[in-house]
N, C-alpha and C positions, 0 to 999 in steps of 0.2 A: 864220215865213213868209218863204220866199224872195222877192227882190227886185232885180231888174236894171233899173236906169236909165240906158238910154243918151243920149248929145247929145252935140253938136259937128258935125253932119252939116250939108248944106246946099249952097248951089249953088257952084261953082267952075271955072275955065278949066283948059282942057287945060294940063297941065304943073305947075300949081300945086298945094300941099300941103294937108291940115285935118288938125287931131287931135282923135277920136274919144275920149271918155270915157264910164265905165263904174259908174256905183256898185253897190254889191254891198251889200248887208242882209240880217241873219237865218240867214247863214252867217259860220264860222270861215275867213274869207276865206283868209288866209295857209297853210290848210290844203289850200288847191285850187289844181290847176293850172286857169287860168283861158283861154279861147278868145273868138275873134273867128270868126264868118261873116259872109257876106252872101249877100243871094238880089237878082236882075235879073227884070224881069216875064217870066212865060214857063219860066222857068224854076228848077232844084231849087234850093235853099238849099247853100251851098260852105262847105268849111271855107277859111280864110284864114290863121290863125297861132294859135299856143296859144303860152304860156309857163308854166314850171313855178312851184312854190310859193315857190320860195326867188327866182326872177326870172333865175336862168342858164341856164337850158336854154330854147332858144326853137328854133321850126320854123315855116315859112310851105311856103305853096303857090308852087308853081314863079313861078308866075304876077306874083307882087307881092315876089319876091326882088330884093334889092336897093333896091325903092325903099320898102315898108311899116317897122315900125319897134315890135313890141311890147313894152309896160313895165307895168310897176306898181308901185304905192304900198302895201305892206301895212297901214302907220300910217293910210291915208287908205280904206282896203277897194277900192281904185279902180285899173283896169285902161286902159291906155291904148291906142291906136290911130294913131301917127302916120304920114302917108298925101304920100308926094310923090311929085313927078311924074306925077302922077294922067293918068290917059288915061279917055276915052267908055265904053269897057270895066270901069271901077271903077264907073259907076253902078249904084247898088243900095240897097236897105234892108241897114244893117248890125248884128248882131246880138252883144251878148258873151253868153258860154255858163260855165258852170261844168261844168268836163269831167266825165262821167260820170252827169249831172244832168238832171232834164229840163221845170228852168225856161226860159220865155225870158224875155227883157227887150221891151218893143213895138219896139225897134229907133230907130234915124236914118237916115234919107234923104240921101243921099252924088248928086248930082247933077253928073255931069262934061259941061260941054257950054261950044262959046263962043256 
């Protein structure tokens, strides 16, 4: 059985940074390229950054280039999320995804406000 546990989420001021983790269970973790979305009330769920299986090949949405930051631990099955310079516009439940898959994880609550 698939299993996505995410945390790290939480309230934070404009500008400031959180990292977002991910555990991953009941998959050959290092065999997946692994993804981050989030979804804002109102609206659809977005892709945000995927990184590949070996951890070189990364891609973000225009949107959080430059300031997001995705990794992983294959030793640890855990995929990360690191989030600076956060703006009102990053608030969201955010979600990791194992590409191609159609677990989710219940998400973390990413709260950008002063």
């Amino acid at each position: 059985q698939v299993q996505l546990v995410e945390s790290g989420g939480g309230l934070v001021q404009p500008g400031g940074s959180r990292r977002l983790s991910c555990a991953a269970a009941g998959i050959i973790f290092s065999r997946n390229d692994m993804e981050w979305y989030r979804q804002s009330p109102g609206k659809e769920r977005e892709f945000v950054a995927r990184i590949s299986r070996s951890g070189i090949n990364k891609y973000y949405v225009d949107s959080v280039k430059g300031r997001f930051t995705i990794s992983r631990n294959n030793a640890k099955n855990t995929v990360y999320l690191q989030m600076n310079s956060l703006k009102p516009d990053d608030t969201a439940v955010y979600y990791c995804h194992i590409r191609g898959d159609y677990n989710w994880g219940q998400g973390t609550q990413v709260a950008v406000s002063s």
